[in-house]
N, C-alpha and C positions, 0 to 999 in steps of 0.2 A: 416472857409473855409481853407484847407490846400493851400500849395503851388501850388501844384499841378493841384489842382480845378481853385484855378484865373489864371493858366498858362493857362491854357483847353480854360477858360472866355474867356481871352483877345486873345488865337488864332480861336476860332468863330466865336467874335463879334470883329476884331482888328479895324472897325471904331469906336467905341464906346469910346466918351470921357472918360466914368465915367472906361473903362478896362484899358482908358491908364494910368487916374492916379494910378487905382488900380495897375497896374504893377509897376509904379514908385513907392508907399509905401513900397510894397512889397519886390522891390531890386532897394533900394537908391542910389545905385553905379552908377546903367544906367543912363546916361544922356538922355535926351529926345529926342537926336538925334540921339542916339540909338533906343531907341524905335521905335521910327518913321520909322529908318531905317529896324528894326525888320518885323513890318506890313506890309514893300513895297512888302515884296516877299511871305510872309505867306498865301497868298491865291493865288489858278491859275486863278479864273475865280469869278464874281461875277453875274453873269445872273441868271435870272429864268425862268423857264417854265412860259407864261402867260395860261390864261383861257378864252373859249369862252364857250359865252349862248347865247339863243333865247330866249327873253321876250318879256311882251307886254310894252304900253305905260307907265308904270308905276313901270316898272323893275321886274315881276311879271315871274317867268320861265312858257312856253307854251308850252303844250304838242298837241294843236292843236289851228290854228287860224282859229275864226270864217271870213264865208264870210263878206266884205266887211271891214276888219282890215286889217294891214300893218304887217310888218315883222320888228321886231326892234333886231340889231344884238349889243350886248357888246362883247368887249375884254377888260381885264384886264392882261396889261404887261408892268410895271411898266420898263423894259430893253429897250422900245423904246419910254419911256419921253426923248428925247436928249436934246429940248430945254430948259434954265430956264425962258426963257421971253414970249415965245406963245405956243400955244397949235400944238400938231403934230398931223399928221395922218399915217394912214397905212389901209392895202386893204384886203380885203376877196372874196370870190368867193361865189356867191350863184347860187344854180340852182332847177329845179323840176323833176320830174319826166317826165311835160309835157318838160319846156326847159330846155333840157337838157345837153345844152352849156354855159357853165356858165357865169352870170354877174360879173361884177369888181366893188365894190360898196366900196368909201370913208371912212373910219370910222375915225374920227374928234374927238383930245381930247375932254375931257368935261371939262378941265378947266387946266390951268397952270400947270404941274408939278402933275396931278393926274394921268397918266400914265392909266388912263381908257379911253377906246375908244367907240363913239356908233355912229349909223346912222338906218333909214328907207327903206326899200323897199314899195314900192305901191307893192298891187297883182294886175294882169291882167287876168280875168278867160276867155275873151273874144279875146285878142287880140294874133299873131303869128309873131310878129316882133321880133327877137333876139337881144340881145346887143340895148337895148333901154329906158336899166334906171328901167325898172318895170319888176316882173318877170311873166312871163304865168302861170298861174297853171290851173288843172282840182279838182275838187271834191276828195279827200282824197291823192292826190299827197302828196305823202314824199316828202321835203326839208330838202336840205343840202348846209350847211356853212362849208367851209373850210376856216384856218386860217394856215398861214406858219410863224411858230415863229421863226425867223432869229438863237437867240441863246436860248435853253432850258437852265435848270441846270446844262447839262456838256457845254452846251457852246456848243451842235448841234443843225440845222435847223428840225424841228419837224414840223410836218402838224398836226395841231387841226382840228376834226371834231366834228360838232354838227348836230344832225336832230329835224325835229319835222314835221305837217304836217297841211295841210288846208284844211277848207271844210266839215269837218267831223261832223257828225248828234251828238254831244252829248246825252246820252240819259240818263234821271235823275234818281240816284240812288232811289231803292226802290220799291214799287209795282205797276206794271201794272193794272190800274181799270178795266178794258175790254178790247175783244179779237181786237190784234194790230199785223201790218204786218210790219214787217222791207222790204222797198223795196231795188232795187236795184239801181234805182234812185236817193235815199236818201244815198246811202253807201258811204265812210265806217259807223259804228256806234260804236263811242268812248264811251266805260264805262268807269267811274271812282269810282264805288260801285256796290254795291251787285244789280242785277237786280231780282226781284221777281215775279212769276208768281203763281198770289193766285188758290186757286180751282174754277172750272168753267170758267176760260179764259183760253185762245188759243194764243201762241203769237208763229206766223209764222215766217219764216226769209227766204225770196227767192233767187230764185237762183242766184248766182252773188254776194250777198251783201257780206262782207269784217266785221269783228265785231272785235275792238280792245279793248285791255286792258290795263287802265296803271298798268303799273308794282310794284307789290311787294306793294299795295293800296286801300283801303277801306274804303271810306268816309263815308261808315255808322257802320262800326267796328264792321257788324254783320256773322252768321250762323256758317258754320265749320271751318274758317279758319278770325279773325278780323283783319287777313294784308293784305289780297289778296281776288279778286274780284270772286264772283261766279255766273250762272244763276243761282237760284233757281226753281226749278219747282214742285211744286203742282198742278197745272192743265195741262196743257197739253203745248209741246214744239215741233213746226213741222219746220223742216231746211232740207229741201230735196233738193240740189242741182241738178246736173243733167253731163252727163257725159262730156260736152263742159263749162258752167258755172258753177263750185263748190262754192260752200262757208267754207267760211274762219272764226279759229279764234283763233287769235293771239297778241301775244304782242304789246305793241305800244312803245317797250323800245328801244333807239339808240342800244344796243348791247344787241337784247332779248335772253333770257334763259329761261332755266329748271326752274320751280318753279316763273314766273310772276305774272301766275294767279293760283286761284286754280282748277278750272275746270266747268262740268254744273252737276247740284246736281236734282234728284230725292227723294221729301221725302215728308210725311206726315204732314200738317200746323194744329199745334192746335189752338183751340180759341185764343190764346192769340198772335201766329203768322201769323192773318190776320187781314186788316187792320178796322178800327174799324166803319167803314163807312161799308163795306161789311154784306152781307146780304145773297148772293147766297147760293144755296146749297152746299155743300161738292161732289166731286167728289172722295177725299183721295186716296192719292197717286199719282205721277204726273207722266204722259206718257212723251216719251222720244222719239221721231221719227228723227233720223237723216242718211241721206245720201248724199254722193257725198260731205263730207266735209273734211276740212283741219286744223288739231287740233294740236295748236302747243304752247308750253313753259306754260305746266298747272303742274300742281299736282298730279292729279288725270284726266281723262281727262274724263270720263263719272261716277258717282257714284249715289247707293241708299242707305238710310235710312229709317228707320222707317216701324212701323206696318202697315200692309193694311190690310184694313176689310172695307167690302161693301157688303149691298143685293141690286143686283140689279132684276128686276122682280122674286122675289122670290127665287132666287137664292146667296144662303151668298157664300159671295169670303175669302182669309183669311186664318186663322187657320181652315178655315171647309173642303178647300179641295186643298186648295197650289194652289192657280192662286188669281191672282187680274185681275182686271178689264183694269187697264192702265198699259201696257207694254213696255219695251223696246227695241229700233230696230235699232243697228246701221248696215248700211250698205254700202259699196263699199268708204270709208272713210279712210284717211291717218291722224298716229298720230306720233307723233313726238317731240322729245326732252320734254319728257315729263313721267311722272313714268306710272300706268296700264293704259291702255285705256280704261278699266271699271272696277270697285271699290268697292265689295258690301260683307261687313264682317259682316254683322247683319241677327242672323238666321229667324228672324220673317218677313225679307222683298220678302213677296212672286209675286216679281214682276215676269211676263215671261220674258225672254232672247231672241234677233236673235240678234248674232253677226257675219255679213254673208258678206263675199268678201272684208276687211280692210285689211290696212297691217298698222302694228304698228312697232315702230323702239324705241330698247331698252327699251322694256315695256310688261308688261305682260297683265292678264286678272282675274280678282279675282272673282267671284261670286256665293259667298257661300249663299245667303240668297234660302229658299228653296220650290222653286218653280215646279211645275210638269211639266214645260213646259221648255226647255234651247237646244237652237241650235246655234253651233257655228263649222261655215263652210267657208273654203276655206279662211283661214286667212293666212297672212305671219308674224313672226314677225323674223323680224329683230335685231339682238344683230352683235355690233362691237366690244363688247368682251373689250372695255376698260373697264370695272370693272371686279370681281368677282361673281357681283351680276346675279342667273341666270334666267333667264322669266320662270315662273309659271303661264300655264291656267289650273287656276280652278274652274269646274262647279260643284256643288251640286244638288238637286233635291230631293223634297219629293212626296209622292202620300199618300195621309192620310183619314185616317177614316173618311167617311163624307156619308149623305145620298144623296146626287148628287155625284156620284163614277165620279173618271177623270180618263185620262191616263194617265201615267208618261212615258213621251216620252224626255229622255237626248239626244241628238247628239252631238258629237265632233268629224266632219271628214273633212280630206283632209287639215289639217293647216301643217304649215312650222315652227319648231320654231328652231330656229338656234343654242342657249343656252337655255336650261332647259327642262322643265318636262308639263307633263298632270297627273292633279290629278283629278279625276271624283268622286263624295261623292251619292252616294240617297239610299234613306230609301221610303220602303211602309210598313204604318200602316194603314191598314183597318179596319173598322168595321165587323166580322166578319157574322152578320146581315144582310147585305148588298153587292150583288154582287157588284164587283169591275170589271174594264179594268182591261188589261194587263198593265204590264210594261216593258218598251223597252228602251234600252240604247245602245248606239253604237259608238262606239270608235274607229272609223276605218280610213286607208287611209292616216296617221298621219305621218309627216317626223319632227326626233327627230332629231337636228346634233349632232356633237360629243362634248361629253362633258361628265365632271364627275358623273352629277344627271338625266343622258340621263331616261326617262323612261314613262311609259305609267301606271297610279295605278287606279285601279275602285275597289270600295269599296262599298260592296251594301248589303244593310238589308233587310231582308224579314219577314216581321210579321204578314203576313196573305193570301197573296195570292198564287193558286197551284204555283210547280212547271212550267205546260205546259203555265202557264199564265207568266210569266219570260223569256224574249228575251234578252237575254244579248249577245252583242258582241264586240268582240274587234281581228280586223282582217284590213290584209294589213299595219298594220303599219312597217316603217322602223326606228331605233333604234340604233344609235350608241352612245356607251358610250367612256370612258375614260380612260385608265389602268386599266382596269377589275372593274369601278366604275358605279355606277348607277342601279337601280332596275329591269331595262326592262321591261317586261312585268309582272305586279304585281296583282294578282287580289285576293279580298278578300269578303269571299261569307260569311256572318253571317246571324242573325235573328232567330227566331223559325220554319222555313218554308225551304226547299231545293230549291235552283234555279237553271236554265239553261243556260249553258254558251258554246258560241264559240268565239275560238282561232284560227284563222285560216291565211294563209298568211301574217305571220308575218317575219320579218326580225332582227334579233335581235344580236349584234355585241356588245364585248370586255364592256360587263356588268358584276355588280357583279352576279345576277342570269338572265339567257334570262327570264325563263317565274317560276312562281310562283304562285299556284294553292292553296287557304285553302278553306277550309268549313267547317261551323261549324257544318251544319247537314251535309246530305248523298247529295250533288251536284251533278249535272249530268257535265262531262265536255268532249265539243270535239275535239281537237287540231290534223290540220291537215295543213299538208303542209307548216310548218314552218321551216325557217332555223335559227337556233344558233349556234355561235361562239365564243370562247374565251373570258369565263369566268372564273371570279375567284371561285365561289363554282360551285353548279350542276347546266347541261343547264336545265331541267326540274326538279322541286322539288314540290312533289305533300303530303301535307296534309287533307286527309278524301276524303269524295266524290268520286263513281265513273269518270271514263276515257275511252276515245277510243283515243290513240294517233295515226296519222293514217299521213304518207309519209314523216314525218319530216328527216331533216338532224342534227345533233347533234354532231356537233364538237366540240374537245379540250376545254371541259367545265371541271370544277373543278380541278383548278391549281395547290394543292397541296396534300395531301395525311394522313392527320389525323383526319378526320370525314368523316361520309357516307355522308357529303352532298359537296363531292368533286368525284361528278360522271356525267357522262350523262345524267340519270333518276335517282332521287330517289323517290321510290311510299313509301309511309305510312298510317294506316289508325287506326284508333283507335277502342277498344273492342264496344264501344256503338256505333259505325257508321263503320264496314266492308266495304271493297270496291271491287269491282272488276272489275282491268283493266286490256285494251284490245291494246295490242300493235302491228302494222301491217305493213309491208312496209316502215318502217323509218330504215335509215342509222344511227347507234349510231356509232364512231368510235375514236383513237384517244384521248377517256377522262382519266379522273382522272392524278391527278400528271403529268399532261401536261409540268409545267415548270421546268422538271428534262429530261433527255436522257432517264434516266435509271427506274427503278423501285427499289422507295427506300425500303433499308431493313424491316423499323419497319413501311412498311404501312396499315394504317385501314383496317377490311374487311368492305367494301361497296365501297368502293373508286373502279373506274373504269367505266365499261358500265352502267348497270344496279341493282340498287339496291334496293330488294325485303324488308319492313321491317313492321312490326306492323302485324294488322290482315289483310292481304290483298293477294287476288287471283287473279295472273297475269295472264295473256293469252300473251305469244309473240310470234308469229308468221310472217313467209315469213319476217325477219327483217334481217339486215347483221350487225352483233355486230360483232365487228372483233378489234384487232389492240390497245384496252384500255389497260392500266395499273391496276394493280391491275388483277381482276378478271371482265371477260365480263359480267358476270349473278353473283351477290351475294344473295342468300338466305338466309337470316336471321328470319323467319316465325317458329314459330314453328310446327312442324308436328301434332300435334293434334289440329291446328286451320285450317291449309292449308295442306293435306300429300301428294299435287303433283303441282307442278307449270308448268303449260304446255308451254314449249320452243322448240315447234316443227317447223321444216323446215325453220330454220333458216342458212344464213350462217356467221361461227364461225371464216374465216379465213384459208390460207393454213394449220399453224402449228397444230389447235385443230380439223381440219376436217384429217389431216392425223393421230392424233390421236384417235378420233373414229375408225377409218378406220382399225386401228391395231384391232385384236382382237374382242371379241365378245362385245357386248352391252348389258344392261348401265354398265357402270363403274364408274369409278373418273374420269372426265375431269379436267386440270389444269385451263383452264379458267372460269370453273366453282366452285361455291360454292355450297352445297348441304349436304344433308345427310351423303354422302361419304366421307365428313372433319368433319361433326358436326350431332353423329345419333340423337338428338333432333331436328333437322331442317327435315324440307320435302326435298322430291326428286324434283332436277331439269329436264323435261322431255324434251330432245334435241332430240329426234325422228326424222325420217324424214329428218334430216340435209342436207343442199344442198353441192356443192364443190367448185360454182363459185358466184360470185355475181349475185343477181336475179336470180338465179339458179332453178333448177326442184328440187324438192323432191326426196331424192333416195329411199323412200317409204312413200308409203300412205297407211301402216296397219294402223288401231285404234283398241283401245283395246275395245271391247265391253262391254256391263254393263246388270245387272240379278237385275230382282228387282222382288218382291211378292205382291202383289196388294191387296186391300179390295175391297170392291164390287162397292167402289164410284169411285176406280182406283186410290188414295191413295194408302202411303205405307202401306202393314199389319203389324201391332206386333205382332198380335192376331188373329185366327180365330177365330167367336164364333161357339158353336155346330149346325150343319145343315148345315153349310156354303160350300162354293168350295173354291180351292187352285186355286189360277190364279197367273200365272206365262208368266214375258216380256221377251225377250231379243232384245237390241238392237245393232250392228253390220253391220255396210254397208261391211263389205270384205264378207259377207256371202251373199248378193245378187250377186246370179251367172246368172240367167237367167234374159234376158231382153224383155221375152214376159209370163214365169209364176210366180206362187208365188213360191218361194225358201222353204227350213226345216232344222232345223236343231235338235237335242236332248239333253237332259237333263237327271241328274238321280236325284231322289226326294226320299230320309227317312225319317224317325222318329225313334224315340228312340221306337217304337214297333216293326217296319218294319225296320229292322236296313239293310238288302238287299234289294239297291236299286230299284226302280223301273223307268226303263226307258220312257220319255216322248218325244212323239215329238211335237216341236210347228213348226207353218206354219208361213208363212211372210204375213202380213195385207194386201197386197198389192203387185204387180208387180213394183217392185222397192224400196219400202222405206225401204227396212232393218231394218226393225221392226217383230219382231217373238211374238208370244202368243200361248198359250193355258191353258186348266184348269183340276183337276183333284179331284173327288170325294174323300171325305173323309170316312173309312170306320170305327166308334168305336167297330162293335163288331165282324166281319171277323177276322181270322186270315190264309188265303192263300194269298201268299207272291204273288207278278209277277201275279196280277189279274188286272191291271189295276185301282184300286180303293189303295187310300195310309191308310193301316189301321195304328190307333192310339188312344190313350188313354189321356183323361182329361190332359193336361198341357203340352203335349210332345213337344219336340222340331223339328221344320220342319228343313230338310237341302235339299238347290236345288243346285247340283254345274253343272258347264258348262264351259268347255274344249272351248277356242278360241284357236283356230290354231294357227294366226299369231297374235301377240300384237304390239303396236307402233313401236316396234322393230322386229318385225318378226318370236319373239317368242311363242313358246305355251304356256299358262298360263290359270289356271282353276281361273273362279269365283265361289263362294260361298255367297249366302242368307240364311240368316235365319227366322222363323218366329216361333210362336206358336199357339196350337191347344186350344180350349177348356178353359183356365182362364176364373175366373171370375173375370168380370172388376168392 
C-alpha cells in the first residue's frame, strides 16, 4: 500500500484503531497526539441516512397485509442510538387511504445500542375513531409510513417514505381450472406471478375491481418475460368496465414505472402448456375483450402470439382464410406509462383487431399478424416528446385463398397521433377458383402532428382479385411533417392485379413528398381536393397507373432544383403499363426550387409545375399553373409515343398569357417545354388559354379528327374488293344548327382517280357533331367526278378535310389514309 493509500485509509476510516496505528508506522515522527488531533477535524459530519420498511411478524418485507394481521413498522438509523445503557425511541406517522390523518406510533429500540427501531399497529377495517392507537383501513387501502430522519448523510432532516397495502385478494400464481369472476367486492387483486387462463375457461374481471402487480417479479419464472408478471390467455379474458366504474391494472410498486409488469398476453397453449389435470377441449388462441380499463407501467400493454387454426362448424379459421375464431377488442381504455398498447409482430397470428375509442400516452400500436378483419378508430395517442422515439400504428391485414372467400376490411380512422406515423400493410391472395369479397381499406380522418416521420403509408398487394372489387382509400387526413421530412401520403399499389384507389381531402404540410402514387400494374387513381405544401421534392409524384387529379392546391413543393422530382406534379409511366392522366381544376403554383428567390442557372428541366415524363398522356385542363420556377409544363415524352399533350384552357399567369397574346399561335412559350426546345418531344397544346384565374376560355375551337371505318366500325387499312369506303368526321365547331342535322365535305382519291372527288357527310344527329357518309368503290369505271371512287387492286385511299378553326383558330387540313383491294 503506498503512502498515499493509508493516508486515503485513515482519512475515511479516522475512528478506526487499526488506521491509527497504521498512520503511526507510516510517519513515526507523529506523536499520537498528533494524530489524534489530525482526526478531530477530518470529518464534518458523521450521520447516516437511516432506512424504513413495512414487514410482517417475522421481519419478512410486505407488499400487502392479509386481513386480520397487523402492521409492523422498522427503522434502522443507527444516528439516533444516543443512549449507551437503554434502548431509545423515535416516531413515525402512519396513515390510510381510509385515515387519512395520520397516527403517531412509538418505535422502541430492539435492544442496547442496536440503533434498530420497531413497533405494531393493529388494523381496524371496522372502526372510524382517529388518533386511537389502531389504524382504519378499507379493503386495498394503500398505507403509508413516513419517517423524519433528524440528520441524513450530509447531515439534513430527510422524510423517509414507505408504502404497501391491506386487504388485497392475492391470487395464486399459475392456471385458473374453471371459468372465475374477479369481483369487485373482492378487489384489489394482488398478482405475484404469471396468472393463466388455459383454453376453455373464461376468467372475467368486473367492473370496479383494481388488479395489481408486484413489480419487476415472477414467482413462477415462466412465458415471455421470467421477471415480470403477465395474464396469459388462451381461453378467453372479459374486463369490461363501464364509463362510471373502470377497471384498473397496475403496479403495486411505492414509486410504479414503465416496465413492472409485462402486460396481458393472447396466444396459443400447446399440450405441454396446459395443465396436466386438463382435459377440456381446445378453443386455440385466447380472446381478449377489454373495456373502460386503465392500463398502466406494463411492457407491452395488450399482445398476441402464436398460430390460430380452428374448424369450427365446418368452417377452418387460420391460414385458410385470415380470421380466427377469438378476437380482440380493446375499447374506450386509457394506457399509460407504458410501451404499445397492443403488440403483435407474428405473421401467422390471425387474430381480428377493434381498437376503438383508447387514448394511449407515449405508445404506439403494432399489429402486424395478418388478419382480414382490423379496425382501429377514434384513438388518441398521446407523445410528450421526451424521447426521440416516435408512435408507430401499424395495422396489417391479409384476405387469402380459401374456399370460404372473407372480406378484407382494414380501417384506420379518425386517430390523433401527436408523434409518428400510420403504416397500413394487406395482401389478398385468392384462389382464383373461387369467387372472392371485395377488399376495403380505409385510412381516413387521421390527425398526424408535426414531426419528422409525419406520414400516412398503405402498402397493398393484389393477387387475384378485379380491380372494381378494390376499395382503397385514404382521405381527410391531416399531415404535418418537419423541415420538409416525413413521407405524407405514401401509397404503394403492387401484386399481379391493378387496384383502386382514392385520395381525397387530404391535408398534407412541410413533408418530404405530400402524396406518392406507385403501381406496379396499370392502377386506377383519384386524387381530389387535396391541399400540399412545402416539400422538399414533388407535392405529387406519380409512378405507372392511371390518374384523375381533380381541385387540388399544390404549393411550394420541390425545394430544389436538380431532379424532375423537385416539381409540383411529376407523372411517369412505364413502356409496359402507359398511363393517362387527367388533370383539372387544381392550382399548381409556386413550385420547384422554391428555397431560392431566383431561378437557379443550371436548373433541371422537369423541375417547376408540371412534369410530363415516360409513356404518359396528360390531359391538363381549366388548371392555373402560373408562378413556378423552372418551367410551368415540362415535356419530356417523346413524340412518337405521345405527339400532343393537351394543356388546354389553362391559366399560365400574366407574363405567359401576355405572351401568347403577342403574335399568332402556337409557338414557343417560355414556361413551357415542348417540341419547340426539343423537336423529339411532343407538342404542348395550351389552346384555349384563360387571362384570369378560373378564367373563361378565350376559345373553345377543337380540332376535329377524320377517320375510315371497316364495316364493324373499326379503323380500315384495308378495303377488301366489293366493299364501301365509309368515312367519320368528328368536330363540335361544325354543329351550327340546333334544330337540323349540320354537313360538311370532304375530297376522296386514289392513285387512279387522282382528281378528287367531293363528298358530303351529314351529322348523325341534331347536335352531336359527328358527320358520316360512305362511297362506292368503282375497279373498272374510269369517269372521274361520278360520284363512285374508281381504283385499282392495292391503290391507296386519301380522304383530307379542311377544319376551319383548330384549337387555335386556325384552318388546318386532316388527312386519312386507307387501302383498296390487298390481299390479306
Amino acid at each position: 500500500m503506498s503512502n498515499l493509500e493509508s493516508f486515503l485509509l485513515t482519512f475515511i476510516y479516522p475512528n478506526s484503531l487499526l488506521n491509527t496505528l497504521l498512520m503511526k508506522n507510516r510517519y513515526p515522527r507523529l506523536s499520537l497526539l498528533a494524530i489524534s488531533f489530525f482526526f478531530s477535524f477530518s470529518l464534518s459530519a458523521q450521520t447516516f441516512t437511516g432506512t424504513l420498511s413495512l414487514v410482517d411478524a417475522s421481519g419478512n418485507s410486505v407488499s400487502n397485509y392479509a386481513t386480520g394481521s397487523s402492521l409492523y413498522v422498522n427503522v434502522s438509523d443507527a444516528d439516533r442510538n444516543v443512549s449507551a445503557t437503554a434502548a431509545d425511541t423515535l416516531t413515525v406517522s402512519v396513515s390510510s387511504e381510509k385515515e387519512t390523518t395520520a397516527e403517531t406510533v412509538v418505535l422502541t429500540e430492539t435492544g442496547v445500542n442496536t440503533g434498530v427501531f420497531s413497533a405494531s399497529v393493529l388494523f381496524d377495517p371496522t372502526g372510524a375513531v382517529a388518533a386511537d392507537g389502531s389504524l382504519q383501513v378499507d379493503a386495498g387501502d394503500m398505507l403509508t409510513v413516513n419517517y423524519t430522519d433528524p440528520a441524513d448523510d450530509f447531515g439534513n432532516a430527510q422524510t423517509l417514505i414507505a408504502t404497501s397495502f391491506y386487504g388485497m385478494t392475492e391470487v395464486t400464481s399459475g392456471f385458473i381450472m374453471s371459468n372465475t369472476t374477479w369481483t369487485k367486492a373482492n378487489s384489489p387483486y394482488f398478482l405475484t406471478g404469471d396468472v393463466i387462463v388455459p383454453d376453455s375457461v373464461t376468467l372475467t374481471i368486473e367492473p370496479g375491481v383494481n388488479v395489481r402487480f408486484k413489480a419487476k417479479s415472477d414467482d413462477l419464472s415462466s412465458g415471455e418475460d421470467q421477471n415480470r408478471i403477465e395474464i396469459r390467455v388462451s381461453g378467453k379474458l372479459k374486463a369490461n368496465g363501464n364509463a362510471t366504474d373502470t377497471i384498473s391494472f397496475i403496479s403495486n410498486a411505492q414509486s410504479p414505472a414503465a416496465g413492472d409488469w409485462f402486460g396481458i398476453v393472447s396466444y396459443d397453449a400447446t399440450t405441454s402448456e396446459q395443465p396436466s389435470s386438463y382435459s377440456s377441449n381446445w378453443d386455440k388462441v385466447g380472446a381478449v375483450d377489454i373495456s373502460y380499463a386503465k392500463v398502466s407501467h406494463y411492457i407491452k400493454g395488450v399482445s398476441a402470439y402464436d398460430y390460430a387454426s380452428q374448424t369450427v362448424n365446418g368452417i377452418g379459421y387460420g391460414w385458410g382464410n385470415a380470421l380466427s375464431p377469438d378476437s380482440i377488442k380493446v375499447h374506450n381504455s386509457v394506457f399509460r406509462a407504458g410501451g404499445d398498447a397492443y403488440f403483435c409482430s407474428e405473421y401467422w397470428a390471425f387474430r381480428p383487431l377493434e381498437f376503438v375509442n383508447n387514448r394511449v400516452y407515449n405508445g404506439g400500436l403494432y399489429s402486424y399478424g395478418r388478419s382480414a378483419y382490423k379496425k382501429v378508430e377514434n384513438n388518441i395517442f398521446n407523445n410528450d416528446r421526451s424521447s426521440t422515439t416516435k408512435n408507430q400504428i401499424r395495422v396489417s391485414g391479409n384476405q387469402r385463398g380459401s374456399n370460404t372467400p372473407v372480406r378484407l376490411k382494414l380501417s384506420v380512422v379518425n386517430n390523433t397521433i401527436d408523434y409518428g406515423y400510420i403504416d397500413v400493410d394487406a395482401n389478398t391472395e385468392v384462389s382464383t377458383s373461387v369467387a372472392q369479397n371485395a377488399a376495403v381499406v380505409n385510412v381516413s380522418g387521421n390527425t398526424i402532428g408535426r414531426n419528422d416521420q409525419a406520414a400516412v403509408q398503405v402498402n397493398y398487394y393484389n393477387y387475384g382479385i378485379p380491380m372494381d372489387s378494390t376499395i382503397l382509400t385514404v382521405s381527410n387526413n391531416n399531415i404535418q411533417g418537419r423541415n420538409s421530412n416525413g413521407n405524407g401520403v405514401y401509397i404503394d399499389s403492387r401484386g399481379t392485379s391493378p387496384s383502386n384507389w382514392t385520395v381525397n381531402n387530404n391535408t398534407v404540410r412541410s413533408t418530404s413528398r405530400a402524396i406518392y402514387l406507385y403501381s406496379e400494374r396499370n392502377s386506377k387513381f383519384h386524387v381530389e381536393n387535396n391541399t400540399l405544401d412545402s416539400t422538399y421534392y414533388s407535392g405529387i409524384r406519380k409512378r405507372n397507373g392511371s390518374a384523375n387529379f381533380i381541385g387540388n392546391t399544390i404549393e411550394y413543393c420541390g425545394k430544389y432544383y436538380w431532379s424532375t422530382d423537385f416539381a409540383g406534379v411529376s407523372l411517369n409511366s412505364s413502356a409496359n403499363y402507359p398511363a393517362t392522366d387527367t388533370l383539372k381544376n387544381n392550382t399548381i403554383r409556386y413550385n420547384g426550387a422554391h428555397n431560392y428567390s431566383y431561378v437557379p442557372s443550371n436548373t433541371t428541366l422537369g423541375v417547376g409545375g408540371v412534369c410530363i415524363e415516360g409513356n404518359t398522356q396528360a390531359i391538363l385542363n381549366a388548371n392555373n399553373i402560373y408562378g413556378n420556377k423552372g418551367h410551368d409544363v415540362t415535356n419530356l415524352v417523346s413524340k412518337s409515343v405521345v405527339p400532343i399533350q393537351d394543356a388546354r384552357y389553362n391559366f399560365w399567369g400574366d407574363s405567359a398569357t401576355a405572351e401568347m397574346n403577342t403574335g399568332a399561335n402556337p409557338k414557343n412559350i417560355s414556361v413551357i417545354h415542348d417540341e419547340y426546345d426539343d423537336a423529339l418531344k411532343g407538342f404542348v397544346n395550351y389552346a384555349g388559354y384563360v387571362d384570369t384565374l378560373d378564367g373563361t376560355p378565350s376559345a373553345l375551337n377543337v380540332l376535329g379528327t377524320l377517320e375510315l371505318l371497316s364495316a364493324t366500325g373499326g379503323q380500315a387499312f384495308n378495303y377488301p374488293q366489293g366493299d364501301t369506303l365509309r368515312m367519320r368526321v368528328s368536330d363540335g365547331d361544325r354543329n351550327v344548327s340546333a334544330t337540323a342535322a349540320d354537313t360538311l365535305t370532304v375530297s376522296v382519291s386514289s392513285e387512279k382517280e387522282t382528281t378528287a372527288e367531293t363528298i358530303v357527310l351529314t351529322e348523325t344527329g341534331v347536335n352531336t357533331g359527328v358527320f358520316s357518309a360512305s362511297m362506292l368503290f368503282d375497279p373498272t369505271g374510269a369517269v372521274a367526278v361520278d360520284g363512285s371512287l374508281q381504283v385499282d387492286a392495292g391503290d391507296m385511299l386519301t380522304v383530307n378535310y379542311t377544319d376551319p378553326a383548330d384549337d387555335f383558330g386556325n384552318a388546318q387540313t386532316l388527312t386519312a389514309t386507307s387501302f383498296y383491294g390487298m390481299t390479306e
